[in-house]
PyMOL Python script that loads the backbone (N, CA, C, O; Angstrom):
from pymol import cmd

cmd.read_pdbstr("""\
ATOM      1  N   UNK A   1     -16.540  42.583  53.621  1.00  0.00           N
ATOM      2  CA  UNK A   1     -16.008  43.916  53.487  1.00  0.00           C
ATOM      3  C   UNK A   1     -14.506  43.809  53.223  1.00  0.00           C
ATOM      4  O   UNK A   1     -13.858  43.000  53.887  1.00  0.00           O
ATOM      5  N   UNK A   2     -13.962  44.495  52.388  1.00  0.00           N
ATOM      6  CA  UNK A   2     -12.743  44.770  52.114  1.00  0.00           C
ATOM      7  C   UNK A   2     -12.289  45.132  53.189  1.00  0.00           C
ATOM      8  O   UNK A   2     -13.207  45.479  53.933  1.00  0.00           O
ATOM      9  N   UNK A   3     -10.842  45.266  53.858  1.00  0.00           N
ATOM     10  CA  UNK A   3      -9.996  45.866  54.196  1.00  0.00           C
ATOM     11  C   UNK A   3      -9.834  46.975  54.140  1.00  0.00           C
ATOM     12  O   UNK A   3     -10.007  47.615  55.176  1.00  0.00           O
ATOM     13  N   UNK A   4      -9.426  47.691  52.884  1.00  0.00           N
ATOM     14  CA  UNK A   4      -9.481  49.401  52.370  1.00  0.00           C
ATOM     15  C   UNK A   4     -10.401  49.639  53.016  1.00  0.00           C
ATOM     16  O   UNK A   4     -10.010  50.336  53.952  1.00  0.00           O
ATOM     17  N   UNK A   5     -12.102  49.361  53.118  1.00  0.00           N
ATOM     18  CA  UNK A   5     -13.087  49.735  52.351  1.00  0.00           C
ATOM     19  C   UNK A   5     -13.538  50.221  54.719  1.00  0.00           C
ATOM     20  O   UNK A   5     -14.071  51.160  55.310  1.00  0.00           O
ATOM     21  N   UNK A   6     -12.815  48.734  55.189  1.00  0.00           N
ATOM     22  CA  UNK A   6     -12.676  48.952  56.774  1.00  0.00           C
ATOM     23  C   UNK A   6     -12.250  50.202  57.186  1.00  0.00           C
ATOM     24  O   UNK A   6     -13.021  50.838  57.905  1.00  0.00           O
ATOM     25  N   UNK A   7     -11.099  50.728  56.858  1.00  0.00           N
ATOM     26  CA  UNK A   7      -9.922  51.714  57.154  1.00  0.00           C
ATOM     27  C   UNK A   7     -10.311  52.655  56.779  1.00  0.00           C
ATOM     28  O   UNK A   7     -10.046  53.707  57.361  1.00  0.00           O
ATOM     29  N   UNK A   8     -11.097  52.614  55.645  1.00  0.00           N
ATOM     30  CA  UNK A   8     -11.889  54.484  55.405  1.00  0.00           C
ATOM     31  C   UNK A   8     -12.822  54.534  56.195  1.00  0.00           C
ATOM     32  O   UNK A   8     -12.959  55.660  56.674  1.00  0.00           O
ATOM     33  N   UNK A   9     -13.804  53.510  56.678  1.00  0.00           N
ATOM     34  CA  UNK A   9     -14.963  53.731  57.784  1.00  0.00           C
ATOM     35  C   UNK A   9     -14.058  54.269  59.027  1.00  0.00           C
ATOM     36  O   UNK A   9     -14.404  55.305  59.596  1.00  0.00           O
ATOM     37  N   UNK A  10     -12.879  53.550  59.452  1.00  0.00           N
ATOM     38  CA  UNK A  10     -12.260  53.942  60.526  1.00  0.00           C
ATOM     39  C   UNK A  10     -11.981  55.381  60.591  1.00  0.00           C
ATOM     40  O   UNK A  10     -12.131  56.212  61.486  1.00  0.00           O
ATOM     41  N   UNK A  11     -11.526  55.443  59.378  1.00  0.00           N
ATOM     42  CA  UNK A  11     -10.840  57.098  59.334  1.00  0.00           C
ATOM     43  C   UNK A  11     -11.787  58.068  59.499  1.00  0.00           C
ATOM     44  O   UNK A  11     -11.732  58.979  60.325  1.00  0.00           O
ATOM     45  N   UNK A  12     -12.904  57.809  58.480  1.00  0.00           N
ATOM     46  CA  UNK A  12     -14.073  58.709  58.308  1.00  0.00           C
ATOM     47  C   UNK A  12     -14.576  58.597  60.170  1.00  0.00           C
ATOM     48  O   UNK A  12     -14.651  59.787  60.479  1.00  0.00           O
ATOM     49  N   UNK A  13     -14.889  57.851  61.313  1.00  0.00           N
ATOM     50  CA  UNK A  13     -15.199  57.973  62.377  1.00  0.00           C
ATOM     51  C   UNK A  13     -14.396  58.542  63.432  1.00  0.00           C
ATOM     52  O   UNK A  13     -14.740  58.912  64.554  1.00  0.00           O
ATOM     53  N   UNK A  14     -13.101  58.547  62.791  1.00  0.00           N
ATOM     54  CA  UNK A  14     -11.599  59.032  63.473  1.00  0.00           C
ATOM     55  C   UNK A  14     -11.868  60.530  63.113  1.00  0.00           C
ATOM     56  O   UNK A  14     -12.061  61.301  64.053  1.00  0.00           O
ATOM     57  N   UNK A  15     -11.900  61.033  61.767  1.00  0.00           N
ATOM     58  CA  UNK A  15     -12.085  62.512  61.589  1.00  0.00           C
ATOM     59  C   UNK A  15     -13.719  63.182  62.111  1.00  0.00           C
ATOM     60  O   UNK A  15     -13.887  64.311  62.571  1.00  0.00           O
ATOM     61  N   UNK A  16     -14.594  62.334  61.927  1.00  0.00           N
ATOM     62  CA  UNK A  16     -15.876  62.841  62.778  1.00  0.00           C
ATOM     63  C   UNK A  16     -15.376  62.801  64.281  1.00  0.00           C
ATOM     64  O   UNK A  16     -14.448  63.502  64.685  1.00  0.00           O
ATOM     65  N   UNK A  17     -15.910  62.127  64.876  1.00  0.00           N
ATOM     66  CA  UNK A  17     -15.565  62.041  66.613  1.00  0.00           C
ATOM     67  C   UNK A  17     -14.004  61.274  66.623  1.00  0.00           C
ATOM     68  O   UNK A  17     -13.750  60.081  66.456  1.00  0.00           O
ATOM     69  N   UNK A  18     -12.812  62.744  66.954  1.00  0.00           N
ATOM     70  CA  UNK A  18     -11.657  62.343  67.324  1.00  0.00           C
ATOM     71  C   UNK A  18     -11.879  62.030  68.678  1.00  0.00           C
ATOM     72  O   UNK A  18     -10.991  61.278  69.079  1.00  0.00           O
ATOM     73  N   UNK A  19     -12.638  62.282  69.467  1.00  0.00           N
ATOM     74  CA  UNK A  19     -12.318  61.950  71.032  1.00  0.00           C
ATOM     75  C   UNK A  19     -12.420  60.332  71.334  1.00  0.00           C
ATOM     76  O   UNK A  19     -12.238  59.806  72.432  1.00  0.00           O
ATOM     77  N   UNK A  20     -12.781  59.612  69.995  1.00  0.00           N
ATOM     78  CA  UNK A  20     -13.065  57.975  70.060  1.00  0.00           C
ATOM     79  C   UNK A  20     -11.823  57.459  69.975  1.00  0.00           C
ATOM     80  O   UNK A  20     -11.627  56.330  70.426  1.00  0.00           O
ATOM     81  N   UNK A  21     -10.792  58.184  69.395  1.00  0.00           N
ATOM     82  CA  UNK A  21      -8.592  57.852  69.357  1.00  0.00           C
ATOM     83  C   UNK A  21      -8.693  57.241  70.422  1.00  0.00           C
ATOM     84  O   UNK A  21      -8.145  56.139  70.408  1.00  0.00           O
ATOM     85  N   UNK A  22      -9.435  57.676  71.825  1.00  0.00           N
ATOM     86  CA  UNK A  22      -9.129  57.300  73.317  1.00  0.00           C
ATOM     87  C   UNK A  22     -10.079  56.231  73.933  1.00  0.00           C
ATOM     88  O   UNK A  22      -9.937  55.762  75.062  1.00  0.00           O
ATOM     89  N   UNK A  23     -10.918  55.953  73.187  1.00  0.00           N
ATOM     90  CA  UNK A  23     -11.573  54.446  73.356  1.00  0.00           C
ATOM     91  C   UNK A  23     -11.406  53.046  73.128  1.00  0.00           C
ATOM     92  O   UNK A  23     -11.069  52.541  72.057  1.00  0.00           O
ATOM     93  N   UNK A  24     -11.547  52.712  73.721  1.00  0.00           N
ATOM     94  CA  UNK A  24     -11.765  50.815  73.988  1.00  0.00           C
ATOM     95  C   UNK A  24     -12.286  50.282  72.479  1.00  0.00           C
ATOM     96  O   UNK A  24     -13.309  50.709  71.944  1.00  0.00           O
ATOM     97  N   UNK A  25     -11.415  49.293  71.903  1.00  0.00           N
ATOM     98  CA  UNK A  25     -12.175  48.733  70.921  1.00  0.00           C
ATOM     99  C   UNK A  25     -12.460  47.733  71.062  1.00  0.00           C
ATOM    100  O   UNK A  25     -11.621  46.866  71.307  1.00  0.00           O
ATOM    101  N   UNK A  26     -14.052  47.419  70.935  1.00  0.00           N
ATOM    102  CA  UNK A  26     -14.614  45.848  70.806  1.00  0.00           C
ATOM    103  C   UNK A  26     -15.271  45.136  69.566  1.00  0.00           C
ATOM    104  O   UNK A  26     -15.721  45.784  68.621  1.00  0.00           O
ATOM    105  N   UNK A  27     -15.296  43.895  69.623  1.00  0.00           N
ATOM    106  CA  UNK A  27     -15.922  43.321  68.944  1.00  0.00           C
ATOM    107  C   UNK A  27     -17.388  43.235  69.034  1.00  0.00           C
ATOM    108  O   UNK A  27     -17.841  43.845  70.003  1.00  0.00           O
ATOM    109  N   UNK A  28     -18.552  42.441  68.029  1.00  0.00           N
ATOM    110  CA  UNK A  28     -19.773  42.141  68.531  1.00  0.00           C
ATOM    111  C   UNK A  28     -19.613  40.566  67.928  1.00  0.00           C
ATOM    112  O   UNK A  28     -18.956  40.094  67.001  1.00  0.00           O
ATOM    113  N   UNK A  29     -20.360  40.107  68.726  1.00  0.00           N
ATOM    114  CA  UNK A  29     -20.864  38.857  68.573  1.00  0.00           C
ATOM    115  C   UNK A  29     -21.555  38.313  67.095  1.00  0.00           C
ATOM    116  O   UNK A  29     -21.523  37.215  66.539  1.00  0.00           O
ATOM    117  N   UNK A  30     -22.212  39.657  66.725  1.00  0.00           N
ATOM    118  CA  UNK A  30     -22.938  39.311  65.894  1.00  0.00           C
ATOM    119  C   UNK A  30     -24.328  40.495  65.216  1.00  0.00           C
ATOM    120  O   UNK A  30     -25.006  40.864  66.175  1.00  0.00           O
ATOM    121  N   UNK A  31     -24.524  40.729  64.704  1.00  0.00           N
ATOM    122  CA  UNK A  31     -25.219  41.938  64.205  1.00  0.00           C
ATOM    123  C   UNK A  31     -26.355  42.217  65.201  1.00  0.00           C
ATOM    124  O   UNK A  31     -26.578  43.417  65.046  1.00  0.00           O
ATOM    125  N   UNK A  32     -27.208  41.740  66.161  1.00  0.00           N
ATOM    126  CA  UNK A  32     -27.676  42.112  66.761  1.00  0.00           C
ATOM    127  C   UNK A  32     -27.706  42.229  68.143  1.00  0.00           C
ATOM    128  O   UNK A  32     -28.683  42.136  68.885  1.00  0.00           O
ATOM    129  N   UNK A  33     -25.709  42.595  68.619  1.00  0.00           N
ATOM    130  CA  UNK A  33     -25.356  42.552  69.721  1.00  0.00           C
ATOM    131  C   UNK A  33     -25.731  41.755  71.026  1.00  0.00           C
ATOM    132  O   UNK A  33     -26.139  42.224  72.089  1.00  0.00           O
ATOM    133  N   UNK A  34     -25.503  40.476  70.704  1.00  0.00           N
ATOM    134  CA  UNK A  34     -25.426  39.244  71.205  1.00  0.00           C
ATOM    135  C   UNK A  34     -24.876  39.001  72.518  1.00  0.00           C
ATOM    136  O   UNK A  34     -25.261  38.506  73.577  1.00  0.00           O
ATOM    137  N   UNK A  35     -23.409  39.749  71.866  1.00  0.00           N
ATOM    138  CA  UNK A  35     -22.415  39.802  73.006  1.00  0.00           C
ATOM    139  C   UNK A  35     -21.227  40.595  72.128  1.00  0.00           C
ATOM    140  O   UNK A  35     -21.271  40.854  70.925  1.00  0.00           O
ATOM    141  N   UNK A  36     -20.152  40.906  73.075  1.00  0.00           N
ATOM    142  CA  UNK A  36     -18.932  42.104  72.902  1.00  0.00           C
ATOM    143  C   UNK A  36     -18.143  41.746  73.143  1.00  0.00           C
ATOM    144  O   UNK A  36     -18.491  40.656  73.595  1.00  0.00           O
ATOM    145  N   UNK A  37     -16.802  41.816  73.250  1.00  0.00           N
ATOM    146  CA  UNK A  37     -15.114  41.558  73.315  1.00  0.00           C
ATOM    147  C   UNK A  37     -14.431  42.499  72.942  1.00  0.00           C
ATOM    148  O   UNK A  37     -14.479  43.162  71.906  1.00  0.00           O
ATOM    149  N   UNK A  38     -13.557  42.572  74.115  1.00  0.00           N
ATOM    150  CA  UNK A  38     -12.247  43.581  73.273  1.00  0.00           C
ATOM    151  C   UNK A  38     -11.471  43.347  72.241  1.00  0.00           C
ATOM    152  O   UNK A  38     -11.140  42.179  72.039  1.00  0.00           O
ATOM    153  N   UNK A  39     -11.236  43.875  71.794  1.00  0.00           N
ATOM    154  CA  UNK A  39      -9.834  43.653  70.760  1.00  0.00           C
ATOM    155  C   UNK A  39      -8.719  43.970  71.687  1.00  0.00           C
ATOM    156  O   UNK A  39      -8.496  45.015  72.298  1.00  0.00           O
ATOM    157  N   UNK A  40      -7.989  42.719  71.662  1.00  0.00           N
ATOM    158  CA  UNK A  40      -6.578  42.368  72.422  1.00  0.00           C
ATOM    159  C   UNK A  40      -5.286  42.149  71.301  1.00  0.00           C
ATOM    160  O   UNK A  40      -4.118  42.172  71.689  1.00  0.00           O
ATOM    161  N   UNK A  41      -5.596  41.971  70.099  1.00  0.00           N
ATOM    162  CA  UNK A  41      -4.065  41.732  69.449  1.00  0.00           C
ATOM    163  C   UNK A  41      -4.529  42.881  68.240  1.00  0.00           C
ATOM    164  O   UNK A  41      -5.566  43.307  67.732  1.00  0.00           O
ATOM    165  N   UNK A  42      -3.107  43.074  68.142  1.00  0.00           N
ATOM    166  CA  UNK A  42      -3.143  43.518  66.541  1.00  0.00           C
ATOM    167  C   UNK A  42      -3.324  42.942  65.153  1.00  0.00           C
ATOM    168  O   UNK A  42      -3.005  41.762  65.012  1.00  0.00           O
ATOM    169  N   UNK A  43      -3.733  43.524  64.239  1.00  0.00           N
ATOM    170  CA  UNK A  43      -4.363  42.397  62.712  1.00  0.00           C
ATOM    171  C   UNK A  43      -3.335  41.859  62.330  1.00  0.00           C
ATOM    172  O   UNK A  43      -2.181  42.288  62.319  1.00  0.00           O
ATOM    173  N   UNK A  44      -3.876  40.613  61.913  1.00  0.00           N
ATOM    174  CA  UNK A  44      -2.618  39.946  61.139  1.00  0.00           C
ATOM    175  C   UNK A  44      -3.044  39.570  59.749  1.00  0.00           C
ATOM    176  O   UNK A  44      -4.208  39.847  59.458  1.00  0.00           O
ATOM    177  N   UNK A  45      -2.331  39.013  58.885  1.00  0.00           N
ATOM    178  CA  UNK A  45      -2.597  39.111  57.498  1.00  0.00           C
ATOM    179  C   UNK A  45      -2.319  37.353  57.505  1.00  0.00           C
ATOM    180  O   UNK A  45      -1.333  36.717  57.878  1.00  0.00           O
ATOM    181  N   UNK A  46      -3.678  36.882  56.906  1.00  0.00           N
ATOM    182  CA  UNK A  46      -3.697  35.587  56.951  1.00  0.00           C
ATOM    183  C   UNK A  46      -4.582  34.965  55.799  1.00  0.00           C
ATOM    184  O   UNK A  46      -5.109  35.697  54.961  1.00  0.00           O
ATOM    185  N   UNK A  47      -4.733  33.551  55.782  1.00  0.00           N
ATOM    186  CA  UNK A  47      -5.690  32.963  54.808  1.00  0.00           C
ATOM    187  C   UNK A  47      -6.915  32.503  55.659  1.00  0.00           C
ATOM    188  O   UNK A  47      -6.635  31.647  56.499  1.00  0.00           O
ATOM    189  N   UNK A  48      -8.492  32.987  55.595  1.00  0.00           N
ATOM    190  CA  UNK A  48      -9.664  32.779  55.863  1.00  0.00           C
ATOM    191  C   UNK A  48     -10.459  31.668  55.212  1.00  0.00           C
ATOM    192  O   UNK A  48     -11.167  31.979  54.254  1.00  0.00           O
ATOM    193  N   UNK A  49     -10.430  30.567  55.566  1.00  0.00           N
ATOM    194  CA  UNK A  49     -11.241  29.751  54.559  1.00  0.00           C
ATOM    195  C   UNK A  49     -12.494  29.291  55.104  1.00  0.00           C
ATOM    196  O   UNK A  49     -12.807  28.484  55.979  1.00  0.00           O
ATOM    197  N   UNK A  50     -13.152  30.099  54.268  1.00  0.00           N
ATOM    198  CA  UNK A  50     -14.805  29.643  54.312  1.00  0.00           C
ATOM    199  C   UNK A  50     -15.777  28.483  54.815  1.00  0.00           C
ATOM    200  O   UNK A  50     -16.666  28.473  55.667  1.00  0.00           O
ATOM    201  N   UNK A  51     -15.339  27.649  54.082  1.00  0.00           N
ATOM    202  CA  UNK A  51     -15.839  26.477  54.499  1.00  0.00           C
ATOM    203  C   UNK A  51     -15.667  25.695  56.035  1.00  0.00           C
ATOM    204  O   UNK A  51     -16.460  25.064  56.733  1.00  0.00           O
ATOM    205  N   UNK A  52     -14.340  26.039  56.175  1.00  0.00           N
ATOM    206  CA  UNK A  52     -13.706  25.456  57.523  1.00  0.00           C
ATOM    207  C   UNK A  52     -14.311  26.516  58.369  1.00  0.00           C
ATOM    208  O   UNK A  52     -15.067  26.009  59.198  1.00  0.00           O
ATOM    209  N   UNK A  53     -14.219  28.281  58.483  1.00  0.00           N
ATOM    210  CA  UNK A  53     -14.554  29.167  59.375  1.00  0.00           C
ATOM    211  C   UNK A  53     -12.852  29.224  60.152  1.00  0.00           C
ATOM    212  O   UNK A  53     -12.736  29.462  61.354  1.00  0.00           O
ATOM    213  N   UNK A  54     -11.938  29.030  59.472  1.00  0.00           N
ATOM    214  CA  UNK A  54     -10.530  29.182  60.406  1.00  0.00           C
ATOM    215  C   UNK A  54      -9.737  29.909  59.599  1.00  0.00           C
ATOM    216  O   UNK A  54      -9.791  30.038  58.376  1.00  0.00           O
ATOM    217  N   UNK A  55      -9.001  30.372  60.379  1.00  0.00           N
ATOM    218  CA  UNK A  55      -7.630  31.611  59.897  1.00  0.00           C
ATOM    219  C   UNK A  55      -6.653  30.845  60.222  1.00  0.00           C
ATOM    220  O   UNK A  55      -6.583  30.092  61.194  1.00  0.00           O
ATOM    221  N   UNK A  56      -5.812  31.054  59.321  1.00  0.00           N
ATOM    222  CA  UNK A  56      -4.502  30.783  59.709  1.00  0.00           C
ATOM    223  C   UNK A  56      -3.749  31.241  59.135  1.00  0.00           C
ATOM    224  O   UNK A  56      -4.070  31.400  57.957  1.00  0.00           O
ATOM    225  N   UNK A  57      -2.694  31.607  59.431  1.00  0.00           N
ATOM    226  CA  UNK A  57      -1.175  32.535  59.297  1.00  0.00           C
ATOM    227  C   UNK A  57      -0.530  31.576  57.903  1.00  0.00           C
ATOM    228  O   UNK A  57      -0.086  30.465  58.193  1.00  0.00           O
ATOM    229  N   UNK A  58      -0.497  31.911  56.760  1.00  0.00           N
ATOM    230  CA  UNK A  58      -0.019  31.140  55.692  1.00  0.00           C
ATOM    231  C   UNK A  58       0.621  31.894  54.824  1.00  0.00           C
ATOM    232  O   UNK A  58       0.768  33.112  54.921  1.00  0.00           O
ATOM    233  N   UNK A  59       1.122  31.016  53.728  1.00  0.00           N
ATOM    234  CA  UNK A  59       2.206  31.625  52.819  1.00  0.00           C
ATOM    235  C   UNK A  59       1.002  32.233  51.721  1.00  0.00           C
ATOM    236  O   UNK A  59       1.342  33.295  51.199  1.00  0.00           O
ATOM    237  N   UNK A  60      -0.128  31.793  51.370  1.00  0.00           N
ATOM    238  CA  UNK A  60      -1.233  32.150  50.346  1.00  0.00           C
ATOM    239  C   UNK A  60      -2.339  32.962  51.529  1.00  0.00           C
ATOM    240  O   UNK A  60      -3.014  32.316  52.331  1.00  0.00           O
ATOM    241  N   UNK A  61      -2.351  34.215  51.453  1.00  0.00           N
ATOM    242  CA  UNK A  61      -3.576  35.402  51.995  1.00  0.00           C
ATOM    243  C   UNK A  61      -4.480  35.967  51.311  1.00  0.00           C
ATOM    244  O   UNK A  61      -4.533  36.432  50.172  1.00  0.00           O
ATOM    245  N   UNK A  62      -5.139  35.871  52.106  1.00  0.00           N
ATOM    246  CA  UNK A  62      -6.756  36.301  51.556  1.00  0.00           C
ATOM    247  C   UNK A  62      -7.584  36.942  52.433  1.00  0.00           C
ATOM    248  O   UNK A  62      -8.802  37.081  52.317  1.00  0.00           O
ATOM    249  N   UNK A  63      -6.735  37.406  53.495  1.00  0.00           N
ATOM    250  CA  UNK A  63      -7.846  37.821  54.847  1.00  0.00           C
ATOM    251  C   UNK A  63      -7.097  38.549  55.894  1.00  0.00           C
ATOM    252  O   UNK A  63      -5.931  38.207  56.096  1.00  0.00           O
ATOM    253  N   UNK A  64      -7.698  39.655  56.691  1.00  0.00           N
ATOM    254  CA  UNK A  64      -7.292  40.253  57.418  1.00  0.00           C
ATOM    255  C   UNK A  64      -7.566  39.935  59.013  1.00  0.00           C
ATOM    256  O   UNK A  64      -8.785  40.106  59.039  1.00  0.00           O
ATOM    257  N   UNK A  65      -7.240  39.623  60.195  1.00  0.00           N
ATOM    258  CA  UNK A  65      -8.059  39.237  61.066  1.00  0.00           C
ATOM    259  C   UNK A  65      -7.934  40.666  61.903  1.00  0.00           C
ATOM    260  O   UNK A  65      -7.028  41.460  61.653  1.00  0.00           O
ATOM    261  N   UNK A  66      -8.791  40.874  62.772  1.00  0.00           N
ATOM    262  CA  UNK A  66      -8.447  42.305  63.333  1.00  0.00           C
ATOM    263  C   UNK A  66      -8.942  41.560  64.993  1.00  0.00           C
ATOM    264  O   UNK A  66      -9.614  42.299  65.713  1.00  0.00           O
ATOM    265  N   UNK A  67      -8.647  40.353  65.450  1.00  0.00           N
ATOM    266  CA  UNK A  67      -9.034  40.171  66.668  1.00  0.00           C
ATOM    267  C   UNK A  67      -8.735  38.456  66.938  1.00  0.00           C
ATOM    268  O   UNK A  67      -9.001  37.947  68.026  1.00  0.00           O
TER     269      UNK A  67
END
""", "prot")
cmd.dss("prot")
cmd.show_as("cartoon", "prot")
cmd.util.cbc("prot")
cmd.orient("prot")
């Protein structure tokens, strides 16, 4: 998923149920809720490489991390 494409789902759930502004955000484990985590940091703008499965903070970006 894009980025943009994240931030309009957000918005679009922000303008349906505003009372969610005041909720806890978590992660899932995995599409069939495995397990959950909060989100503790803010996104950072980084390079994601596939093969490896690691982020890292670089001068070349390609990826958003949101956790």
């Amino acid at each position: 998923m894009k980025f943009s494409e994240y931030v309009e789902n957000l918005n679009k759930l922000l303008k349906e149920r505003p009372e969610s502004a005041d909720y806890q955000v978590v992660t899932s484990k995995d599409d069939e809720g495995n397990g959950f985590n909060l989100v503790h940091y803010e996104p950072q703008v980084g390079n994601y490489d596939e093969d490896e499965r690691e982020f890292k903070e670089e001068q070349i970006t390609n990826a958003v991390c949101v956790n």
